[in-house]
C-alpha positions, -999 to 999 in steps of 0.1 A, spaced: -553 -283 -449 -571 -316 -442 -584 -332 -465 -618 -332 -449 -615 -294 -447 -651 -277 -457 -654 -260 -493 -646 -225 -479 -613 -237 -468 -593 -244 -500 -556 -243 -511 -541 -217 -532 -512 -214 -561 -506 -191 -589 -526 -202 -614 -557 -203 -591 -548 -170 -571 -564 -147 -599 -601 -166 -596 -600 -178 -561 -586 -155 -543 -588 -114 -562 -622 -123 -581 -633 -141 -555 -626 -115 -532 -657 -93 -545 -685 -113 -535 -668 -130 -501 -635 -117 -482 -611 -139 -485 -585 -147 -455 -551 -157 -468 -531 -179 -446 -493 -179 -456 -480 -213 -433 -452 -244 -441 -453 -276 -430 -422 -268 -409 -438 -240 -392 -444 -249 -355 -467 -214 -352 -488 -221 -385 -494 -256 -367 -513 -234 -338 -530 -210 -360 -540 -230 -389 -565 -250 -372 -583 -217 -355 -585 -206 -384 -600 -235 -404 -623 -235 -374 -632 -201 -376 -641 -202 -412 -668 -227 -403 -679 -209 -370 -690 -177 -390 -706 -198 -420 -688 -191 -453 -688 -152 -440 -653 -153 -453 -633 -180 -474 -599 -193 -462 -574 -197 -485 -538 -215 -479 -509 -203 -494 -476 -231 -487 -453 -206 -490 -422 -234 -497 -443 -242 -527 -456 -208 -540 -428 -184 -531 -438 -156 -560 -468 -152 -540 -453 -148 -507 -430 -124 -523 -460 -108 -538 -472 -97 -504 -439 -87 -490 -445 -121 -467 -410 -119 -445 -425 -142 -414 -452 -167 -410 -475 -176 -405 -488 -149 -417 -525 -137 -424 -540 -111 -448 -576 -103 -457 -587 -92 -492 -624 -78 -501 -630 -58 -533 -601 -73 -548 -578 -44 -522 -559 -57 -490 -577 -44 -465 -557 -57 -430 -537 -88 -414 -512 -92 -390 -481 -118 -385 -479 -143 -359 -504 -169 -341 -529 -149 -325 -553 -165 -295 -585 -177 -308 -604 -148 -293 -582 -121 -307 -583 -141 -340 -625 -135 -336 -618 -104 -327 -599 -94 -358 -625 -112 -380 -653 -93 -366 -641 -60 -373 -644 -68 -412 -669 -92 -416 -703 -108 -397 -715 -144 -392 -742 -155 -416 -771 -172 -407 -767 -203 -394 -731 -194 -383 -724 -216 -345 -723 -199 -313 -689 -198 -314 -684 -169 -337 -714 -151 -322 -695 -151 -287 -662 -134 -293 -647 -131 -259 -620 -105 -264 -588 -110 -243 -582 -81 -225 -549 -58 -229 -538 -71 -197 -543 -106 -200 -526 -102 -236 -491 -85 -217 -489 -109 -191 -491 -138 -219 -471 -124 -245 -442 -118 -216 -445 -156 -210 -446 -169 -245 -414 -141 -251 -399 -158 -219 -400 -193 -232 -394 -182 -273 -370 -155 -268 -357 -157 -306 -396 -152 -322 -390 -115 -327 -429 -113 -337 -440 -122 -303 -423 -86 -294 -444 -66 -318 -474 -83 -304 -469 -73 -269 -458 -36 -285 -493 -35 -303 -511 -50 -265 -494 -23 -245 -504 4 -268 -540 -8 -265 -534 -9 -228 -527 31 -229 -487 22 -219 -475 44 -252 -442 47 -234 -438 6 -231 -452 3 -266 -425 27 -281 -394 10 -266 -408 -28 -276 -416 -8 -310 -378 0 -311 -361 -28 -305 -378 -47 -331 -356 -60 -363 -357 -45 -394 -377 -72 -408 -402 -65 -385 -400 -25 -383 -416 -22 -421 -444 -45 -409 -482 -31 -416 -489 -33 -380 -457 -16 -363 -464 15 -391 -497 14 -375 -485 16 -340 -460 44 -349 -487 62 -363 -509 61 -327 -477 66 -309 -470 101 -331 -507 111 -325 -509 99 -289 -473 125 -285 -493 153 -299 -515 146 -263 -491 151 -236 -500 180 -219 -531 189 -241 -564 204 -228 -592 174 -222 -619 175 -250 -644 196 -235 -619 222 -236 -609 221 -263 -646 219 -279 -655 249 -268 -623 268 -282 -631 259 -317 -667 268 -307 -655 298 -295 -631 303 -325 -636 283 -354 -602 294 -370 -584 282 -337 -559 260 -358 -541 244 -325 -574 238 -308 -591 219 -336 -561 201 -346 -557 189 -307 -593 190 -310 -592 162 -339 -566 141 -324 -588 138 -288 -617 124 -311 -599 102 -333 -579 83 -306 -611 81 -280 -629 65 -304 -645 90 -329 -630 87 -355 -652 103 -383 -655 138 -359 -618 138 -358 -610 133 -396 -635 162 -401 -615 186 -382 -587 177 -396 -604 185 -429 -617 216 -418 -579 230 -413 -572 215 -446 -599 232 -463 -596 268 -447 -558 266 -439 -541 241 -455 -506 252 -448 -505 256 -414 -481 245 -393 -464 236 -428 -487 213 -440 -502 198 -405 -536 186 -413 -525 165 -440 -501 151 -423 -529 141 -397 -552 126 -419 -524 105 -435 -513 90 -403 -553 86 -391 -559 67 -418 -525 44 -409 -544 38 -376 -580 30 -386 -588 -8 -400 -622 8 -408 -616 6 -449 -650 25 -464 -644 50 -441 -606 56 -452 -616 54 -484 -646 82 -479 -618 106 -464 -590 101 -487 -615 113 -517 -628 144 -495 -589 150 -486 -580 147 -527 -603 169 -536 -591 199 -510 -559 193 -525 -561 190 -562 
Protein backbone atom coordinates (compact mmCIF):
# COMPACT_ATOMS: atom_id res chain seq x y z
CA UNK A 1 0.00 0.00 0.00
CA UNK A 2 1.17 3.45 -0.71
CA UNK A 3 1.78 5.53 1.62
CA UNK A 4 -0.68 8.09 0.32
CA UNK A 5 -3.29 5.38 0.30
CA UNK A 6 -6.78 6.87 1.73
CA UNK A 7 -7.95 5.87 5.46
CA UNK A 8 -10.12 3.00 4.23
CA UNK A 9 -7.22 1.31 2.82
CA UNK A 10 -5.00 0.18 5.70
CA UNK A 11 -2.50 -2.61 6.52
CA UNK A 12 -3.18 -5.51 8.59
CA UNK A 13 -1.20 -7.90 11.32
CA UNK A 14 -2.22 -10.01 14.19
CA UNK A 15 -2.42 -7.79 16.73
CA UNK A 16 -4.65 -5.33 14.74
CA UNK A 17 -6.76 -8.25 12.91
CA UNK A 18 -9.24 -8.57 15.97
CA UNK A 19 -10.28 -4.55 15.87
CA UNK A 20 -9.71 -3.78 12.32
CA UNK A 21 -10.67 -6.33 10.57
CA UNK A 22 -13.62 -8.93 12.70
CA UNK A 23 -15.01 -5.82 14.84
CA UNK A 24 -14.70 -3.78 12.30
CA UNK A 25 -16.39 -5.91 10.09
CA UNK A 26 -19.94 -5.12 11.83
CA UNK A 27 -20.46 -1.65 10.93
CA UNK A 28 -18.38 -1.75 7.33
CA UNK A 29 -17.44 -4.99 5.19
CA UNK A 30 -14.14 -5.34 5.09
CA UNK A 31 -12.22 -6.69 1.88
CA UNK A 32 -9.02 -8.60 2.80
CA UNK A 33 -6.35 -8.62 0.30
CA UNK A 34 -3.71 -11.42 0.93
CA UNK A 35 -0.61 -10.12 -1.71
CA UNK A 36 3.60 -10.18 -1.36
CA UNK A 37 5.78 -7.94 -2.69
CA UNK A 38 7.03 -10.78 -5.01
CA UNK A 39 3.69 -11.34 -6.34
CA UNK A 40 3.53 -10.24 -10.08
CA UNK A 41 -0.58 -10.88 -9.89
CA UNK A 42 -1.02 -8.88 -6.51
CA UNK A 43 0.91 -6.03 -8.43
CA UNK A 44 -2.28 -6.04 -10.97
CA UNK A 45 -4.96 -6.43 -8.49
CA UNK A 46 -3.76 -4.37 -5.67
CA UNK A 47 -4.18 -1.17 -7.24
CA UNK A 48 -7.95 -1.98 -8.58
CA UNK A 49 -8.59 -2.69 -5.62
CA UNK A 50 -7.18 0.41 -3.64
CA UNK A 51 -9.04 2.10 -6.42
CA UNK A 52 -12.11 0.58 -5.95
CA UNK A 53 -12.28 1.25 -2.31
CA UNK A 54 -12.24 4.94 -3.14
CA UNK A 55 -14.68 4.60 -6.19
CA UNK A 56 -17.63 3.29 -3.84
CA UNK A 57 -16.76 5.84 -0.91
CA UNK A 58 -15.68 3.95 2.25
CA UNK A 59 -18.74 1.35 1.25
CA UNK A 60 -16.26 -1.17 2.22
CA UNK A 61 -12.64 -0.93 3.99
CA UNK A 62 -9.60 -2.60 2.34
CA UNK A 63 -7.42 -4.25 4.39
CA UNK A 64 -3.78 -5.76 3.36
CA UNK A 65 -2.57 -8.70 4.68
CA UNK A 66 1.54 -9.33 3.48
CA UNK A 67 1.30 -12.70 3.75
CA UNK A 68 5.50 -13.24 3.92
CA UNK A 69 5.04 -11.14 7.07
CA UNK A 70 1.74 -12.48 8.73
CA UNK A 71 1.69 -16.12 7.70
CA UNK A 72 -0.66 -17.31 10.86
CA UNK A 73 -3.15 -15.29 9.25
CA UNK A 74 -2.87 -16.58 5.79
CA UNK A 75 -2.97 -19.98 7.35
CA UNK A 76 -5.97 -18.83 9.20
CA UNK A 77 -7.95 -18.56 6.05
CA UNK A 78 -6.62 -21.66 4.42
CA UNK A 79 -4.79 -18.92 2.00
CA UNK A 80 -2.87 -21.57 -0.54
CA UNK A 81 -2.47 -18.86 -3.67
CA UNK A 82 -2.47 -15.22 -3.91
CA UNK A 83 -3.37 -12.92 -4.32
CA UNK A 84 -6.05 -13.75 -2.80
CA UNK A 85 -9.36 -11.81 -1.73
CA UNK A 86 -11.98 -12.43 1.05
CA UNK A 87 -14.85 -10.28 2.23
CA UNK A 88 -16.00 -10.29 5.88
CA UNK A 89 -19.36 -8.44 7.24
CA UNK A 90 -20.91 -9.44 10.59
CA UNK A 91 -17.72 -10.61 11.70
CA UNK A 92 -18.68 -14.23 9.18
CA UNK A 93 -16.81 -14.70 5.71
CA UNK A 94 -19.19 -14.19 3.46
CA UNK A 95 -17.33 -14.76 -0.28
CA UNK A 96 -13.83 -14.11 -2.22
CA UNK A 97 -12.20 -15.60 -4.84
CA UNK A 98 -8.28 -16.25 -5.80
CA UNK A 99 -6.57 -14.67 -8.58
CA UNK A 100 -6.46 -11.05 -10.36
CA UNK A 101 -9.78 -10.43 -11.58
CA UNK A 102 -10.47 -7.55 -14.42
CA UNK A 103 -11.55 -4.40 -12.97
CA UNK A 104 -15.21 -4.85 -14.07
CA UNK A 105 -15.56 -8.34 -12.72
CA UNK A 106 -13.78 -6.94 -9.49
CA UNK A 107 -17.02 -4.18 -9.54
CA UNK A 108 -19.03 -6.82 -10.29
CA UNK A 109 -18.14 -8.91 -7.29
CA UNK A 110 -18.25 -5.85 -5.00
CA UNK A 111 -21.69 -5.04 -6.00
CA UNK A 112 -23.28 -8.08 -5.15
CA UNK A 113 -22.47 -7.44 -1.33
CA UNK A 114 -22.20 -3.98 -0.92
CA UNK A 115 -23.53 -0.33 -2.61
CA UNK A 116 -21.66 2.93 -3.16
CA UNK A 117 -22.33 5.64 -0.66
CA UNK A 118 -23.09 8.93 -1.45
CA UNK A 119 -20.70 10.77 -2.93
CA UNK A 120 -19.05 7.51 -4.25
CA UNK A 121 -17.37 8.53 -8.33
CA UNK A 122 -18.95 7.41 -11.39
CA UNK A 123 -16.84 4.81 -11.60
CA UNK A 124 -18.38 2.44 -9.08
CA UNK A 125 -21.79 3.52 -10.20
CA UNK A 126 -20.98 2.21 -13.86
CA UNK A 127 -20.07 -1.45 -13.46
CA UNK A 128 -19.63 -2.71 -16.95
CA UNK A 129 -19.73 -6.44 -16.47
CA UNK A 130 -17.54 -8.46 -18.91
CA UNK A 131 -19.50 -10.83 -20.56
CA UNK A 132 -18.98 -14.76 -20.27
CA UNK A 133 -17.66 -14.66 -23.72
CA UNK A 134 -15.27 -11.96 -23.56
CA UNK A 135 -14.10 -13.64 -20.11
CA UNK A 136 -13.31 -17.29 -22.18
CA UNK A 137 -11.62 -15.78 -24.96
CA UNK A 138 -9.35 -13.80 -22.40
CA UNK A 139 -8.72 -16.23 -19.90
CA UNK A 140 -7.62 -18.76 -23.02
CA UNK A 141 -5.07 -15.99 -23.83
CA UNK A 142 -3.74 -15.15 -20.38
CA UNK A 143 -3.66 -19.48 -19.88
CA UNK A 144 -1.72 -19.33 -23.35
CA UNK A 145 0.93 -16.93 -22.31
CA UNK A 146 1.00 -18.24 -18.24
CA UNK A 147 0.48 -21.85 -18.75
CA UNK A 148 1.87 -22.76 -15.06
CA UNK A 149 -0.88 -20.25 -13.10
CA UNK A 150 -3.20 -23.11 -12.35
CA UNK A 151 -5.73 -20.35 -11.03
CA UNK A 152 -6.25 -18.86 -14.41
CA UNK A 153 -7.83 -22.52 -15.17
CA UNK A 154 -10.50 -22.29 -12.42
CA UNK A 155 -11.37 -18.92 -13.69
CA UNK A 156 -12.17 -19.89 -17.15
CA UNK A 157 -13.95 -23.20 -15.41
CA UNK A 158 -16.21 -20.69 -13.27
CA UNK A 159 -16.70 -18.24 -17.03
CA UNK A 160 -17.74 -21.31 -18.96
CA UNK A 161 -20.18 -22.34 -16.45
CA UNK A 162 -21.69 -18.86 -16.47
CA UNK A 163 -21.61 -19.19 -20.26
CA UNK A 164 -24.13 -22.32 -19.86
CA UNK A 165 -20.94 -24.77 -21.33
CA UNK A 166 -21.50 -27.14 -18.02
CA UNK A 167 -19.67 -29.77 -20.03
CA UNK A 168 -16.44 -27.37 -20.64
CA UNK A 169 -16.69 -26.22 -17.09
CA UNK A 170 -16.58 -29.81 -15.71
CA UNK A 171 -13.48 -30.98 -17.52
CA UNK A 172 -11.39 -27.38 -16.68
CA UNK A 173 -12.99 -28.26 -13.12
CA UNK A 174 -11.14 -31.57 -13.36
CA UNK A 175 -8.02 -30.98 -14.23
CA UNK A 176 -7.42 -28.54 -11.68
CA UNK A 177 -4.66 -29.41 -8.73
CA UNK A 178 -5.49 -30.37 -5.53
CA UNK A 179 -4.58 -27.17 -4.14
CA UNK A 180 -6.99 -25.64 -6.17
CA UNK A 181 -9.87 -28.44 -6.13
CA UNK A 182 -10.73 -27.55 -2.19
CA UNK A 183 -11.04 -23.90 -3.33
CA UNK A 184 -14.46 -22.05 -2.18
CA UNK A 185 -15.19 -21.23 -5.73
CA UNK A 186 -14.50 -24.78 -7.50
CA UNK A 187 -16.96 -26.34 -4.49
CA UNK A 188 -19.32 -23.77 -5.77
CA UNK A 189 -19.03 -24.68 -9.32
CA UNK A 190 -19.32 -28.48 -8.53
CA UNK A 191 -22.31 -27.73 -6.72
CA UNK A 192 -24.06 -25.90 -10.13
CA UNK A 193 -22.57 -28.53 -12.20
CA UNK A 194 -24.44 -31.52 -9.80
CA UNK A 195 -27.71 -29.35 -10.00
CA UNK A 196 -27.32 -28.37 -13.63
CA UNK A 197 -27.00 -32.76 -14.13
CA UNK A 198 -30.25 -33.15 -12.45
CA UNK A 199 -31.53 -31.00 -15.81
CA UNK A 200 -30.63 -33.04 -18.69
CA UNK A 201 -33.60 -34.25 -20.12
CA UNK A 202 -36.04 -32.63 -17.61
CA UNK A 203 -39.46 -31.10 -18.48
CA UNK A 204 -39.15 -27.02 -19.07
CA UNK A 205 -40.70 -25.08 -15.98
CA UNK A 206 -44.06 -24.57 -17.12
CA UNK A 207 -44.38 -28.17 -17.06
CA UNK A 208 -43.31 -28.90 -14.48
CA UNK A 209 -45.45 -26.00 -12.59
CA UNK A 210 -48.32 -27.32 -13.43
CA UNK A 211 -47.50 -31.02 -12.12
CA UNK A 212 -46.99 -29.85 -8.65
CA UNK A 213 -50.18 -27.79 -9.26
CA UNK A 214 -51.73 -30.64 -10.38
CA UNK A 215 -50.17 -32.84 -7.56
CA UNK A 216 -48.75 -31.18 -4.77
CA UNK A 217 -47.13 -34.47 -3.45
CA UNK A 218 -45.37 -35.02 -6.95
CA UNK A 219 -41.85 -35.46 -5.22
CA UNK A 220 -39.86 -35.60 -8.83
CA UNK A 221 -41.73 -32.74 -10.22
CA UNK A 222 -41.17 -30.30 -7.38
CA UNK A 223 -37.73 -31.39 -6.76
CA UNK A 224 -37.00 -30.72 -10.83
CA UNK A 225 -39.47 -28.14 -10.15
CA UNK A 226 -36.89 -26.43 -7.46
CA UNK A 227 -33.85 -26.98 -9.32
CA UNK A 228 -35.44 -25.02 -12.77
CA UNK A 229 -36.06 -22.02 -10.31
CA UNK A 230 -33.01 -21.92 -8.48
CA UNK A 231 -30.57 -22.03 -11.45
CA UNK A 232 -32.87 -19.52 -13.74
CA UNK A 233 -32.55 -17.12 -11.33
CA UNK A 234 -35.22 -17.66 -8.54
CA UNK A 235 -33.72 -18.64 -6.05
CA UNK A 236 -35.98 -18.14 -3.03
CA UNK A 237 -39.05 -20.19 -5.08
CA UNK A 238 -36.63 -22.93 -5.58
CA UNK A 239 -35.35 -23.35 -1.91
CA UNK A 240 -39.13 -23.37 -0.94
CA UNK A 241 -39.76 -26.42 -2.89
CA UNK A 242 -37.08 -27.92 -1.76
CA UNK A 243 -38.46 -27.31 1.73
CA UNK A 244 -41.77 -28.34 0.93
CA UNK A 245 -40.39 -32.08 0.22
CA UNK A 246 -38.41 -31.64 3.32
CA UNK A 247 -41.26 -30.86 5.41
CA UNK A 248 -43.92 -33.43 3.97
CA UNK A 249 -41.35 -36.04 2.87
CA UNK A 250 -38.17 -35.72 4.09
CA UNK A 251 -36.81 -39.07 3.17
CA UNK A 252 -37.37 -39.30 -0.17
CA UNK A 253 -35.19 -40.33 -2.53
CA UNK A 254 -33.06 -41.13 0.68
CA UNK A 255 -32.70 -37.85 1.91
CA UNK A 256 -33.00 -35.66 -1.52
CA UNK A 257 -34.22 -32.40 -0.49
CA UNK A 258 -31.64 -31.90 2.00
CA UNK A 259 -29.18 -32.70 -0.08
CA UNK A 260 -30.55 -29.89 -2.40
CA UNK A 261 -30.78 -27.19 -0.12
CA UNK A 262 -27.18 -27.97 1.04
CA UNK A 263 -25.72 -27.68 -2.34
CA UNK A 264 -28.15 -24.45 -3.15
CA UNK A 265 -26.83 -22.75 -0.62
CA UNK A 266 -22.97 -23.73 -1.90
CA UNK A 267 -24.09 -21.86 -5.08
CA UNK A 268 -25.84 -18.65 -3.84
CA UNK A 269 -23.37 -15.55 -2.67
CA UNK A 270 -26.72 -14.09 -1.41
CA UNK A 271 -25.69 -14.57 2.54
CA UNK A 272 -29.17 -13.34 4.56
CA UNK A 273 -30.90 -15.38 2.39
CA UNK A 274 -28.71 -18.63 3.14
CA UNK A 275 -28.86 -17.74 6.44
CA UNK A 276 -32.98 -17.36 6.37
CA UNK A 277 -33.07 -21.06 4.73
CA UNK A 278 -30.62 -22.82 6.81
CA UNK A 279 -32.81 -21.89 10.11
CA UNK A 280 -36.22 -22.88 8.24
CA UNK A 281 -34.20 -26.16 7.05
CA UNK A 282 -33.01 -26.75 10.95
CA UNK A 283 -36.05 -26.52 12.21
CA UNK A 284 -37.76 -29.38 9.72
CA UNK A 285 -35.04 -31.33 10.92
CA UNK A 286 -34.54 -31.10 14.53
Amino acid sequence: MTSDAPTHVFDVDQENFEAEVLQASLTTPILIDFWATWCGPCKTLGPLLEKLATAFNGAFRLAKVDVDKNQQLAGMFGVRSIPTVILVKDGQIVDGFAGALPEGQLREFLQRHVQPREGATEEAELAPAETADAAIARLRAEIAAEPDRAELKLDLALALMKAGQADAAEAELTSLPANLATDARAVRLRSQLDLARALQGAPSLGELQQRVQADAADWPARDLLGVRLLLEGDAAAGLEQFLAILEKARDWNEGQAKKRLLAAFATLDDAELVGKYRRRMASLLF
